[in-house]
C-alpha positions as CSV (number, residue, x, y, z in Angstrom):
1,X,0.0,0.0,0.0
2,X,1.5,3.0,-1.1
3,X,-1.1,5.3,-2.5
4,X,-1.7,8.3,-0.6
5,X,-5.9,7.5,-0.6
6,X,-4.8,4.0,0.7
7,X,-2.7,5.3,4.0
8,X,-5.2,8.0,4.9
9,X,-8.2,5.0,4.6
10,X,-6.3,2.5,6.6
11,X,-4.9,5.2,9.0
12,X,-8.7,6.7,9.3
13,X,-10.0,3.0,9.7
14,X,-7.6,2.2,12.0
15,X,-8.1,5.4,14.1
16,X,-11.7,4.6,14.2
17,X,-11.3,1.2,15.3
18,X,-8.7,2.6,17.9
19,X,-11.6,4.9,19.3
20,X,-13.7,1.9,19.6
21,X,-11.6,0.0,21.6
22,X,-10.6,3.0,23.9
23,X,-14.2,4.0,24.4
24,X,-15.0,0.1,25.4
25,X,-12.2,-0.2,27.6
26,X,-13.1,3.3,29.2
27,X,-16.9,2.5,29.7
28,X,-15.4,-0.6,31.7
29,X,-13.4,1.3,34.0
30,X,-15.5,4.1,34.5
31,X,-19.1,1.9,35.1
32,X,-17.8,0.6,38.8
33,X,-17.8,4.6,39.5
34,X,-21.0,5.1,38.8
35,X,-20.0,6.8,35.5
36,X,-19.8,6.4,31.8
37,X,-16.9,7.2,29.5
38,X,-18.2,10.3,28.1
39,X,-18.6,11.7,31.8
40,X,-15.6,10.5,33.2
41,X,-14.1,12.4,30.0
42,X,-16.4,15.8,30.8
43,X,-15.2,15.5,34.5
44,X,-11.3,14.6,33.3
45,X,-11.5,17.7,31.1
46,X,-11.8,20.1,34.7
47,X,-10.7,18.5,36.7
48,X,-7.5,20.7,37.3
49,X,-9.0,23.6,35.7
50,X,-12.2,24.7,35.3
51,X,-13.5,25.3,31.6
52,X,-16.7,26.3,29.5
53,X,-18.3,23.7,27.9
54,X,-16.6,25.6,24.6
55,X,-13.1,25.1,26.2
56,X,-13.8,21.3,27.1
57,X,-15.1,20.9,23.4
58,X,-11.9,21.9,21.6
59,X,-9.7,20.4,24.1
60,X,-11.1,17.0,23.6
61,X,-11.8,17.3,19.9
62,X,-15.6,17.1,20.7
63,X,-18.7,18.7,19.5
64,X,-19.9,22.0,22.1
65,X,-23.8,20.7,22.4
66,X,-22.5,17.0,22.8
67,X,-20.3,18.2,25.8
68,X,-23.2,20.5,26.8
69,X,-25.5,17.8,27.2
70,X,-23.1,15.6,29.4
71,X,-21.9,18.5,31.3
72,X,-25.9,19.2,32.1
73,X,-26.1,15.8,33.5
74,X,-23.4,16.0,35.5
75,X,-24.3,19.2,37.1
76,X,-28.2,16.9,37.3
77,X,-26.1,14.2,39.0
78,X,-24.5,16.5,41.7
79,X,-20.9,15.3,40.0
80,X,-20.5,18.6,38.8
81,X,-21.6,21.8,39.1
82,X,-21.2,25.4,36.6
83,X,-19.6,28.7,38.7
84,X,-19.3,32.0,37.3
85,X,-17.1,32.7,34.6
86,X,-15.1,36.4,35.1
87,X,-14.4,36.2,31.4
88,X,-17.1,35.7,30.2
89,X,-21.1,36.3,31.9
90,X,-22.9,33.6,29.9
91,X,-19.9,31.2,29.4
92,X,-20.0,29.3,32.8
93,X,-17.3,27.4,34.0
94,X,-17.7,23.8,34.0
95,X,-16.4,22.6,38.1
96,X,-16.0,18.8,39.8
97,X,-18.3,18.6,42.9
98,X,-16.6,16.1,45.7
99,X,-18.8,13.3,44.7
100,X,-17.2,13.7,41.0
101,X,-14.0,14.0,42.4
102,X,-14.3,10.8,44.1
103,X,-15.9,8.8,41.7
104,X,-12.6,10.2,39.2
105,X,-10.7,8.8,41.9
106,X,-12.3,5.2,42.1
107,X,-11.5,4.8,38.4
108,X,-7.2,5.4,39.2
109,X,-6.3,2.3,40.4
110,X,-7.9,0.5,37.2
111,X,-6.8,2.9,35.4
112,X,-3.0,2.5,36.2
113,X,-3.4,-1.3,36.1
114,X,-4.9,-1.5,32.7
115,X,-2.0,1.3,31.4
116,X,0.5,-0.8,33.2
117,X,-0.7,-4.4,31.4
118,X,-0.6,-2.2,28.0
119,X,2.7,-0.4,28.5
120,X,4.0,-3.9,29.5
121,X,2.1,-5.8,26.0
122,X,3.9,-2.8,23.4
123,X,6.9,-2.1,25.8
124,X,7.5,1.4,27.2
125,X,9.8,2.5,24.0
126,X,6.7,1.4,21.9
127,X,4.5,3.0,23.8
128,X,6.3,6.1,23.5
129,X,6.4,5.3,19.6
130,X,2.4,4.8,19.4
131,X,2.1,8.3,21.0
132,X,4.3,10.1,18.8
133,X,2.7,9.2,15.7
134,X,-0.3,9.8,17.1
135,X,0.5,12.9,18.0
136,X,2.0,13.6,14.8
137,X,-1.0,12.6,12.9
138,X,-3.1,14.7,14.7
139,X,-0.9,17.7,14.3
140,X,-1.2,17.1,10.4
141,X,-4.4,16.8,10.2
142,X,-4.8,20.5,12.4
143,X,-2.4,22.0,10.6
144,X,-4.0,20.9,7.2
145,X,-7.6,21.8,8.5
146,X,-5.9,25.6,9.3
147,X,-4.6,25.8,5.4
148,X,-7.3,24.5,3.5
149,X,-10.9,26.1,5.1
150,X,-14.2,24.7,3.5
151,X,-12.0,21.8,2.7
152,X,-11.6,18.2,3.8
């Protein structure tokens, strides 16, 4: 496989399939916390910061009303609650309550086992490896999304 078309369809496919398989091992973690993947990511976003629900959107590559929704919910489940934003009146800051710190916390120790067991399957320099071109991808794409507007 050498044609350009080729390596972006297997890398997209791949990166797809790559999503599935985080989003299934996520759900497991998070669901003996009481939470799901999506809020565990929400919570992750502020959880040393806190952010408008525009903030969380770009910083974890999702849609704003898709984040809006789960950050709604967690304010409804008492995991989270909005606070004043000084930049911004109608832009509210996004916040963990207690209960959403603790139920981040009873994810950790899952957490670091399952990273442990993977680090350990692809070796740390691997590891290393997978994020870099991960990271590299993703800066292409961004930079190519910058240069060509109204283009895919």
């Amino acid at each position: 496989m050498s044609e350009p078309a080729d390596l972006l369809s297997a890398s997209a496919l791949t990166v797809f399939r790559l999503n599935g398989q985080f989003l299934e091992v996520s759900e497991r973690l998070a669901g003996p916390a009481g939470l799901t993947a999506a809020w565990w990511q929400v919570l992750g976003a502020v959880l040393r910061e806190p952010l408008p629900v525009a903030g969380i959107a770009r910083a974890m590559g999702m849609t704003r009303q898709g984040v809006q929704r789960v950050a709604d919910l967690l304010v409804e489940k008492e995991l989270a609650e909005y606070r004043p934003n000084p930049a911004h009146r109608r832009a509210k800051l996004l916040v963990p309550t207690a209960a959403g710190r603790e139920a981040i916390a009873r994810i950790v120790p899952g957490h670091r086992a399952f990273a442990e067991r993977l680090v350990a399957e692809l070796g740390e320099d691997g590891a290393r490896e997978s994020l870099a071109a991960l990271q590299r991808l993703s800066g292409a794409l961004a930079r190519l999304a910058e240069t060509t507007p109204g283009q895919a």
